[in-house]
N, C-alpha and C positions, 0 to 999 in steps of 0.2 A: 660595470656593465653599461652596455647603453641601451636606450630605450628610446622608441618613437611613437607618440601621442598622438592621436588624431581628435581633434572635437571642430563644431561647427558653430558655433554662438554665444552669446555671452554666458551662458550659463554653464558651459562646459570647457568654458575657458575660467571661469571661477572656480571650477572644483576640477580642473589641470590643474590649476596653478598650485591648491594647494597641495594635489598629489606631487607632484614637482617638487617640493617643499619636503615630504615627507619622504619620498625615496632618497633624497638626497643626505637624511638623516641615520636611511636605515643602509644605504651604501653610499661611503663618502667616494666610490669613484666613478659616479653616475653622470654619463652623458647621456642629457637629453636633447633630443630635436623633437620639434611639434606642429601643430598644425592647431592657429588658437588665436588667441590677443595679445595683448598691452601684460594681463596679469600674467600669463604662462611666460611670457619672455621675461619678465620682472622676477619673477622666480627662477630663474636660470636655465629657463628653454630656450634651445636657438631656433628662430622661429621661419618656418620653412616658407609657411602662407597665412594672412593673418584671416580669419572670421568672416571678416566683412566682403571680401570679395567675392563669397559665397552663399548669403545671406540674402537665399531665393524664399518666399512664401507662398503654401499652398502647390497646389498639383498644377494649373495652370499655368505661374510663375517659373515651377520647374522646367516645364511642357518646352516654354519661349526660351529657355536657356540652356538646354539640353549641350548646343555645342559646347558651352563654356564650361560645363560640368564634365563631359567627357575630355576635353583639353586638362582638364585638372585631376581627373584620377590617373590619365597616361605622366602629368608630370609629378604626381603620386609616387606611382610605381616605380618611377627613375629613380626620382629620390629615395625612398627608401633603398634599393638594391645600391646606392651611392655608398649610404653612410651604413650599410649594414646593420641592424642593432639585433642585441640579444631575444627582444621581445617587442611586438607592438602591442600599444593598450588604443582599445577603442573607448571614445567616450559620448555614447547617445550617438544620435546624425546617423541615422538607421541606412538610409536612404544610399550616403555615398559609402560607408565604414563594411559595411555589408559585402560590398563588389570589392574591397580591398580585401576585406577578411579574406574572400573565398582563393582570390588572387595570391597571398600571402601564405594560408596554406598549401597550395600548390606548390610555393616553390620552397615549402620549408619551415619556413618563418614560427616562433612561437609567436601563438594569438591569445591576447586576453581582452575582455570585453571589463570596460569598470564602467557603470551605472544602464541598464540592460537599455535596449531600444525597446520601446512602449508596444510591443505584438501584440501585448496585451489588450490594448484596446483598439489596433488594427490588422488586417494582414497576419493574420496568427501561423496562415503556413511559416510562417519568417523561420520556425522554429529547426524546420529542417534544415535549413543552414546554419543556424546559428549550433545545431550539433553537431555539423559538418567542418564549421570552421571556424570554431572557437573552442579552445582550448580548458579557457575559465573564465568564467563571468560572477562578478562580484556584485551585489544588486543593492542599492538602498533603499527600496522600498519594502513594508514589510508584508504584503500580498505576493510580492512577485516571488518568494521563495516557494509561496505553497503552488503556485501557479507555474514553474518550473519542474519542481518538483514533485508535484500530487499529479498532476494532470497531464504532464509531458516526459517524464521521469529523466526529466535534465537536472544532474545534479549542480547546487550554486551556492556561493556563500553571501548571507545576507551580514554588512559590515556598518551597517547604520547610516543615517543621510547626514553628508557632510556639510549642510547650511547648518546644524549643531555646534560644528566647529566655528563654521565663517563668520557667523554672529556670533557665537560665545565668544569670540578671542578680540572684536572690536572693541575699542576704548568710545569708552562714554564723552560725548561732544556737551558742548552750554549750548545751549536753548537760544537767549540771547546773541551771543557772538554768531552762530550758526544763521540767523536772521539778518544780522545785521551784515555779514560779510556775502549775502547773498542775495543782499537787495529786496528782504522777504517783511513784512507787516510785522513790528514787534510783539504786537499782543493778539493777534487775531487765533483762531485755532485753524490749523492747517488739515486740507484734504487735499491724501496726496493724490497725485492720477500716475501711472505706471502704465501709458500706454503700448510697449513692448518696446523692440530694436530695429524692426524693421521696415523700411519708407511706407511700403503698403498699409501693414496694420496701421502705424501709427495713425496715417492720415485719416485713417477710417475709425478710431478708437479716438481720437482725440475733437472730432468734428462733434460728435455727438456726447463728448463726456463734458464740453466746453458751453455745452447748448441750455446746460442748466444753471450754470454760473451765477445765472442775476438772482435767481430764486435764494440764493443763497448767503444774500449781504456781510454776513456776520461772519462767516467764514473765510479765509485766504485759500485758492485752488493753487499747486503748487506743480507741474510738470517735473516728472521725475525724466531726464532726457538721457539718451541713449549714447555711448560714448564713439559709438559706431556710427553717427550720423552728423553732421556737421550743423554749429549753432544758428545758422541760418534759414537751414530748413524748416526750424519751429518757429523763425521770424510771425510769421504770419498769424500763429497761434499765442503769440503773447501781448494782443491789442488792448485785454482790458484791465482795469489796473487791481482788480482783485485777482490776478494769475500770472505767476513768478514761476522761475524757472533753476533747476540746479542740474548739473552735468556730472555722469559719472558719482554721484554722491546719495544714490538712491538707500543707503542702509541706513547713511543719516538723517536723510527725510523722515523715512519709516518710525525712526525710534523718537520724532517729535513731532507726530504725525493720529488726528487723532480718529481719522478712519479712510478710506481708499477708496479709488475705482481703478480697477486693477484687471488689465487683460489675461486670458487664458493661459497658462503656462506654468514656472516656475516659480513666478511674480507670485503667484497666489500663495502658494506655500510660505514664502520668504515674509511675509505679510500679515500671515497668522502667526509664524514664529516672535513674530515682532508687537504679538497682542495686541493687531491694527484691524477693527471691524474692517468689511469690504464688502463691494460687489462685485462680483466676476463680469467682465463683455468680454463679445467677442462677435467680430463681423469678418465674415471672410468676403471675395466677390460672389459673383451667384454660382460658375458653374464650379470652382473650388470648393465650395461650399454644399452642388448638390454632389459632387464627386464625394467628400469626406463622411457626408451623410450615409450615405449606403456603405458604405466597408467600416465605417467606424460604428461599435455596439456597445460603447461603454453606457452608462445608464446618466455618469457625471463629465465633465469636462475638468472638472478644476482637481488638483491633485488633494486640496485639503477635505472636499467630498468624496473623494475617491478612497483615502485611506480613511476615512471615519466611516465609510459604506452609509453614508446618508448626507440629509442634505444641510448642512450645519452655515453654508453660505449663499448667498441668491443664484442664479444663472443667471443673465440676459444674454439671450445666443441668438447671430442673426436678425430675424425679423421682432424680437423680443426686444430687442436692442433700442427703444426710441427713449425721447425725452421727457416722457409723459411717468415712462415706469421705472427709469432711471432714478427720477426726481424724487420718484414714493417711496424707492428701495434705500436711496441713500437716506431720505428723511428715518427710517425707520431703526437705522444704526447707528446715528447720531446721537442716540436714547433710549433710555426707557427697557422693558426685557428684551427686546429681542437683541439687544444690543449686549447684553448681559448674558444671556445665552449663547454668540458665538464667542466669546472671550472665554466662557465656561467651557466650553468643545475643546478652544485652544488648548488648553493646559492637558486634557486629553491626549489630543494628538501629540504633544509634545512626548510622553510620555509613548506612545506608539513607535515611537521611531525613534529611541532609546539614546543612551547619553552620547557623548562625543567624546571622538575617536575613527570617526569612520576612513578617512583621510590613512592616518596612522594603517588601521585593519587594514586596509587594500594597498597599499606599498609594502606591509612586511611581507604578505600574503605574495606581492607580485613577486618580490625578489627571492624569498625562498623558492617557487615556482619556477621561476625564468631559466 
């Protein structure tokens, strides 16, 4: 059968890729085409458009590039009706997957949604569409089944979250060589920074994560860098000689990494999976920021508070965001209980969001379906 993928950023080009991987196990005459990275094509997607020339932030951001996003869902829609496929799977990217779903119903098309768009904590009408034009939607998180379900009586199947897999199936690195081949302090203990993937945030996450550095002697600050952004752009933030930098190689970081500052998103989770204390930031610009304010009512920002329904890691959001409360939060997990306490949560959550397999469950699930 064939199938066409849609996802918008690195994190949905990580868990394409490994769907890619699995449907091709559960049908060996699966063509895929996608909409993704480096991993979905690496996995045997033929890749339409990659991520990054998409990889707008914020409402404002979107606002300025409105053309280039409608030039992109019209050569969307070409392509798909080019290569025909049995089924499209949406993955997250609420924003543009949405106007395709609805388009793609119209003219036919089987629609499946794999890892739902977050309605949940905005824009909750979304949902009449997403009844409208979607087909099946598979959810990895384990709130959003009852949230579908209870409350919206959208039936969905919860199939486990696949950074289960993507870390379980990583081979363990040396400590040593991993340092030495990447220009990193042999013995210092490493704090990673995971400022995101895209120019805006980083520049805004990385000015103020950088701003505590000196406080910090004894430690190595380590820039987890974006594969999506070229190694020049972080030139300027790698002036002082206790902050190194590695590319595309953020799992390995993580797992010799002995706690974090970690932007809002998917980073956060991938990080507690990895029993790496953290603090969550996140600065958006101001009217992005007062826009997201008012339609977003989640209570947390970071997915590891979200699925533990408490607050098991810091926020700095915004105006929270300086280097005075940065310095105290990270001082605080560096050691000592509270540091002990979110490693404790960890294994919880882990446990929440059930063993691995998720990958596998939404490819058999697609193709019997399709």
């Amino acid at each position: 059968m064939k199938y066409y993928i849609i996802a918008g950023e690195a994190s949905g080009d990580l868990h394409g890729s490994n769907l890619i991987k699995a449907l091709k196990t559960k049908d060996h005459d699966a063509k895929v085409r996608c909409w993704g990275g480096d991993l979905m094509q690496q996995a045997g997607g033929v890749l339409a458009k990659h991520y990054k020339e998409m990889a707008f932030m914020g409402f404002l951001e979107v606002v300025m590039n409105l053309g280039t996003i409608s030039k992109a869902i019209k050569y969307c829609k070409n392509d798909i009706g080019a290569f025909q496929p049995d089924v499209i799977i949406f993955i997250d990217y609420s924003g543009f997957n949405l106007r395709i779903a609805k388009w793609a119903k119209e003219k036919g098309y089987k629609t499946t949604y794999y890892i739902s768009p977050q309605i949940w904590a905005s824009r909750e009408g979304r949902i009449n569409d997403i009844k409208r034009d979607i087909d099946d939607m598979y959810v990895i998180l384990p709130f959003e089944k009852d949230f579908y379900e209870k409350k919206h009586n959208y039936p969905v199947t919860f199939v486990g979250h696949p950074l289960i897999d993507a870390i379980g199936e990583r081979k363990p690195i040396d400590d040593q060589r991993f340092r030495s081949e990447n220009g990193l302090d042999a013995h210092k203990p490493i704090i990673a920074l995971l400022p995101g993937s895209r120019k805006q945030e980083v520049e805004k996450m990385l000015t103020v994560m950088l701003s505590i550095v000196d406080k910090f002697q004894q430690y190595e600050f380590v820039i987890a860098g974006a594969p999506s952004l070229d190694k020049e752009f972080y030139a300027p933030f790698l002036k002082k000689p206790q902050v190194g930098f590695v590319v595309n190689k953020t799992y390995d970081l993580l797992s010799l990494s002995h706690a974090a500052l970690v932007t809002s998103g998917t980073a956060t989770l991938e990080t507690a999976l990895f029993k790496v204390p953290q603090v969550v930031c996140y600065k958006a610009n101001w009217l992005s920021y007062q826009i997201a304010k008012r339609i977003i009512t989640l209570k947390y920002i970071s997915l590891v508070n979200l699925i533990m329904n408490k607050e098991v890691v810091k926020e700095l959001i915004q105006t929270e965001l300086t280097s005075k409360k940065l310095e105290k939060e990270l001082s605080k997990i560096l050691s000592g209980s509270y540091r002990e306490e979110q490693l404790q949560a960890y294994s919880l959550l882990q446990k929440k969001l059930g063993g691995q397999g998720a990958s596998e469950n939404a490819a058999a699930r697609i193709v019997e379906n399709a």
